[in-house]
MARBA-3410 file (N, C-alpha, C, O; in Angstrom, 1 decimal):
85
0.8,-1.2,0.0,0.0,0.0,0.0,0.9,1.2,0.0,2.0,1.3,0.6 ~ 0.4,2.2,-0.7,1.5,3.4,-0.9,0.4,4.5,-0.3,-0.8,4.5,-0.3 ~ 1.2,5.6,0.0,0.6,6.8,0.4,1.1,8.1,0.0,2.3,8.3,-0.1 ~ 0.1,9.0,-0.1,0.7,10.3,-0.7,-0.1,11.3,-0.3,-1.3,11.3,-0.5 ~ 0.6,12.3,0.2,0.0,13.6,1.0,-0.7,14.9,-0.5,-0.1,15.6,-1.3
-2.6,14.6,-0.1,-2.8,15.7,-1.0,-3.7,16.8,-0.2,-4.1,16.4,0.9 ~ -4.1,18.2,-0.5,-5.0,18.7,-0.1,-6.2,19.1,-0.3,-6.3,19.4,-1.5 ~ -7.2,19.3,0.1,-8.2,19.5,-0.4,-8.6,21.2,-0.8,-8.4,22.2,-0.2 ~ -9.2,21.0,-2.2,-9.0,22.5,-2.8,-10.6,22.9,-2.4,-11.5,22.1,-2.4 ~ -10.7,23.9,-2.1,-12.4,24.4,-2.4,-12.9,24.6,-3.8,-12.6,25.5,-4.6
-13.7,23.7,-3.8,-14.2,23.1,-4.9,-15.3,24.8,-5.2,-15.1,25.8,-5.8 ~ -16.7,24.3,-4.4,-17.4,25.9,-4.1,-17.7,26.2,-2.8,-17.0,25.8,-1.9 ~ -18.9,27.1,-2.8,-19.2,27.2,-1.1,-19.3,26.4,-0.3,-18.9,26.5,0.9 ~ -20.0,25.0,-1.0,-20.0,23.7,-0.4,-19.5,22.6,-0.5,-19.8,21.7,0.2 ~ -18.4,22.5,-1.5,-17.8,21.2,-1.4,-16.6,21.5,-1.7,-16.3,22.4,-2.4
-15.6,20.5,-1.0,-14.3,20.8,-1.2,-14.0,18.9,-2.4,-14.6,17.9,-2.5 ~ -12.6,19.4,-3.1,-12.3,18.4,-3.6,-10.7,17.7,-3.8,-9.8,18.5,-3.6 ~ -10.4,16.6,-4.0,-9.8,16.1,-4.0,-9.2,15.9,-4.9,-9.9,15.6,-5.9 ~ -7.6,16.0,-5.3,-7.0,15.9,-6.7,-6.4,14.5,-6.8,-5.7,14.2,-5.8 ~ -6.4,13.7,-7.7,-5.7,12.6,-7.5,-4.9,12.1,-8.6,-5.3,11.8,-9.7
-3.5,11.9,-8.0,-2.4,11.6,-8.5,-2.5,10.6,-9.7,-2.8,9.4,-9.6 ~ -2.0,11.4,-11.0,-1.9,11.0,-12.5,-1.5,9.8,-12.4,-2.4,8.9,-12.4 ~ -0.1,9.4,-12.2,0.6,7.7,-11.5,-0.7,6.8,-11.1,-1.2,6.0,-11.9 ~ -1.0,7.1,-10.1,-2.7,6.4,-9.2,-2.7,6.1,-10.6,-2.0,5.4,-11.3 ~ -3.9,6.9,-10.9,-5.3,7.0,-11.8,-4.7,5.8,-12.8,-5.0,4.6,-12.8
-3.9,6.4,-13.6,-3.0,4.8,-14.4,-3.0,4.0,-14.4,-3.3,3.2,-15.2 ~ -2.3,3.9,-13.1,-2.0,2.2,-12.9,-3.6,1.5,-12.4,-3.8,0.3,-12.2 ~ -4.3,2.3,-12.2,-5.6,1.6,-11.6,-7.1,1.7,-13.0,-8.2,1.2,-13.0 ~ -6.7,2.4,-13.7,-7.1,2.3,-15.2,-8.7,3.4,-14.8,-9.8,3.1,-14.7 ~ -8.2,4.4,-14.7,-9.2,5.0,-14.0,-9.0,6.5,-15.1,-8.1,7.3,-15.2
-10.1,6.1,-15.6,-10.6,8.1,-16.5,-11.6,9.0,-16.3,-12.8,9.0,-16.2 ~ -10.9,9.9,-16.4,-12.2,11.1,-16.1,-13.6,11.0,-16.3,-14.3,11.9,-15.9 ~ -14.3,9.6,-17.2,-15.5,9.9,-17.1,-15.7,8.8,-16.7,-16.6,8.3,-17.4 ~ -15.3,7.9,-15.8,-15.7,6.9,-15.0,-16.6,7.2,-13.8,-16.7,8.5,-13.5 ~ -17.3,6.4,-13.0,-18.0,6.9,-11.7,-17.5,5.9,-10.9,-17.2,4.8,-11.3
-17.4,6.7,-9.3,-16.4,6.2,-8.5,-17.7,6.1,-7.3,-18.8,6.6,-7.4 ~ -17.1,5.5,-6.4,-18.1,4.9,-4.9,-17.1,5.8,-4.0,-15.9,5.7,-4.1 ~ -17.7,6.6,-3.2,-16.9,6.9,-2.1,-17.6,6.6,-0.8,-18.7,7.1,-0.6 ~ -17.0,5.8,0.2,-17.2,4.7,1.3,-17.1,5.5,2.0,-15.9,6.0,1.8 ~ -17.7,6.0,3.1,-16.8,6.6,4.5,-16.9,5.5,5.6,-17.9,4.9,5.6
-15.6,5.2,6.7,-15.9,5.2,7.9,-15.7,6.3,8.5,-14.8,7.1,8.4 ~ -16.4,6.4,9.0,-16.5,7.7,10.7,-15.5,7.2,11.6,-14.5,7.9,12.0 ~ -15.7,5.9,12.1,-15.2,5.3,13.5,-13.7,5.6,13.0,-13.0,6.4,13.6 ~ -13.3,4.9,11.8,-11.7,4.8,11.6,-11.1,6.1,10.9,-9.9,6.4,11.1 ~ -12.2,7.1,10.1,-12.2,8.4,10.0,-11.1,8.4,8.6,-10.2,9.2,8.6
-11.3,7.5,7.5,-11.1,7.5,6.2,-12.2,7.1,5.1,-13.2,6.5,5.3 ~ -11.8,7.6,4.0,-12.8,7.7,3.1,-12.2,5.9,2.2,-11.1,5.3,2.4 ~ -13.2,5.6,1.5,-12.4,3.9,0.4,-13.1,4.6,-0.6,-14.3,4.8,-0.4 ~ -12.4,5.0,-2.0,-12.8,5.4,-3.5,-12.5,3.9,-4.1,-11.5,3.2,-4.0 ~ -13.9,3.8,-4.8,-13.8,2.7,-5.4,-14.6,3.3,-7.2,-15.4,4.2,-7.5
-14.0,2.3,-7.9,-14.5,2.1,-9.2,-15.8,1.1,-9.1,-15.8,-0.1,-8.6 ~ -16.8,2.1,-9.7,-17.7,1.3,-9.9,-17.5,0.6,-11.2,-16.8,1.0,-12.1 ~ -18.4,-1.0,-11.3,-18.3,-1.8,-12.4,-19.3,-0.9,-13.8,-19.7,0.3,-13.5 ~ -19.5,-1.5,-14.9,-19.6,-0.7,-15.9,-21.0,-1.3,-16.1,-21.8,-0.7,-16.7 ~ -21.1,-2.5,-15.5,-22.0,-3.3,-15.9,-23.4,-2.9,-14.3,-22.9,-2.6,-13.2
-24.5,-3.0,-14.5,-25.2,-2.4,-13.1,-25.1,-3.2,-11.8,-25.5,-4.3,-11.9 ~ -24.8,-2.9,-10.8,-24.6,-3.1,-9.6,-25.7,-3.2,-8.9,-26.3,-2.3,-8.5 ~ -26.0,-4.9,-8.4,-27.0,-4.8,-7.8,-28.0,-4.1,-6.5,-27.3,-4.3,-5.6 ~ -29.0,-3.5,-6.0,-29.4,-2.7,-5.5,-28.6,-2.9,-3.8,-28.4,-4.1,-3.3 ~ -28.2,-1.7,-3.2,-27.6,-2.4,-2.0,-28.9,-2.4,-0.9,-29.9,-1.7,-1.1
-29.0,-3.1,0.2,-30.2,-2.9,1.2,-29.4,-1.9,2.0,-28.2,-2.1,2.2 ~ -30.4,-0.6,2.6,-29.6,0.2,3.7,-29.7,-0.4,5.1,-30.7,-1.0,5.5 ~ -28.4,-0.3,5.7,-28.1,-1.1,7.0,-28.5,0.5,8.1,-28.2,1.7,7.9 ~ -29.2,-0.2,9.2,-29.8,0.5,10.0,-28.6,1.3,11.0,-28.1,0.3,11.6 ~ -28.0,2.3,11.5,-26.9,2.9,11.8,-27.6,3.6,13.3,-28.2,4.7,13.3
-27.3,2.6,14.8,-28.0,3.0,15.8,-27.0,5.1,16.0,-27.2,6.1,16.6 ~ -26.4,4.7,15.5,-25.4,6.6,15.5,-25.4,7.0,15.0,-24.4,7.6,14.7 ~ -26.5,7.4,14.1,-27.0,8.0,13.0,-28.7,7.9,12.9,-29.4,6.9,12.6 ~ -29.0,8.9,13.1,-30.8,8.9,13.1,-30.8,8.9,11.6,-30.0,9.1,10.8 ~ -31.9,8.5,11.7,-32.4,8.5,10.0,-33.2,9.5,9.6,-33.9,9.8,10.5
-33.5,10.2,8.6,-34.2,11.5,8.1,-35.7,11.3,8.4,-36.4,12.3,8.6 ~ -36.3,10.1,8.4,-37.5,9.7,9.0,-37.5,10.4,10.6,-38.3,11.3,10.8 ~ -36.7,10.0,11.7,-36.6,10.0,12.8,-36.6,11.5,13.0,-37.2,12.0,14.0 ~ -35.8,12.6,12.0,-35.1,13.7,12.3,-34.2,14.1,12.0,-33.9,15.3,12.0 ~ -33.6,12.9,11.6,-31.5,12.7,11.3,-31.9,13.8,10.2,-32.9,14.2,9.7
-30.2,14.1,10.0,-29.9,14.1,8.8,-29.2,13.1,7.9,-28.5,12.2,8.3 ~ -29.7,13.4,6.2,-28.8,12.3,5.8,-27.3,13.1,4.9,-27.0,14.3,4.8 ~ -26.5,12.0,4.5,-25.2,12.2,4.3,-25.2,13.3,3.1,-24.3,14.2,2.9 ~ -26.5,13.2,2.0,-26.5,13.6,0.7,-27.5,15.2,1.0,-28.6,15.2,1.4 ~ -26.8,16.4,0.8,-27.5,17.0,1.0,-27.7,17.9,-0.5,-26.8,17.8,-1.3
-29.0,18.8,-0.9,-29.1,19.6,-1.6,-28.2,20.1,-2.7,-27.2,20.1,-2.0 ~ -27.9,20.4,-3.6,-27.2,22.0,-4.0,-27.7,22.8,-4.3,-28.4,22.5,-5.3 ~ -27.7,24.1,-3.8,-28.5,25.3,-3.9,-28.2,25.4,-5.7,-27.2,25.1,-6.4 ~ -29.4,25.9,-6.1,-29.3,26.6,-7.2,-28.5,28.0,-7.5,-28.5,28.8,-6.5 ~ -27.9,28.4,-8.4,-27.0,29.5,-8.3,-27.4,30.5,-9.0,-26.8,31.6,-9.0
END
């Protein structure tokens, strides 16, 4: 496993983003118009970017998260809005 120090640019008001190293992208066969999964854990407090398959991925079931209310309950959820500009 290799590691490499990047920063996060401000993307806009609301999201910041991530640049990722040309070498990477390469060797992992990864192009700009591919769609990627981004995984968080909270507990261990890293993100897992994954390539999605090309072909459709079956539906996942949502797993009930007692540390995390659900938007039903009150929660918030992870995906919010983008204001119109």
């Amino acid at each position: 496993m290799r590691s490499v120090k990047r920063n996060l640019i401000k993307f806009s008001g609301y999201s910041l983003a991530l640049v990722l190293p040309k070498k990477i992208l390469k060797e992992f066969g990864w192009n700009a118009a591919d769609t990627i999964r981004v995984t968080s854990d909270p507990k261990k407090k890293r993100l897992i970017v994954t390539k999605m398959n090309s072909t459709k991925e079956p539906e996942r079931t949502p797993t009930a998260n007692p540390a995390r209310p659900s938007p039903a309950t009150g929660g918030s959820d992870d995906v919010q809005p983008i204001p119109e500009l």
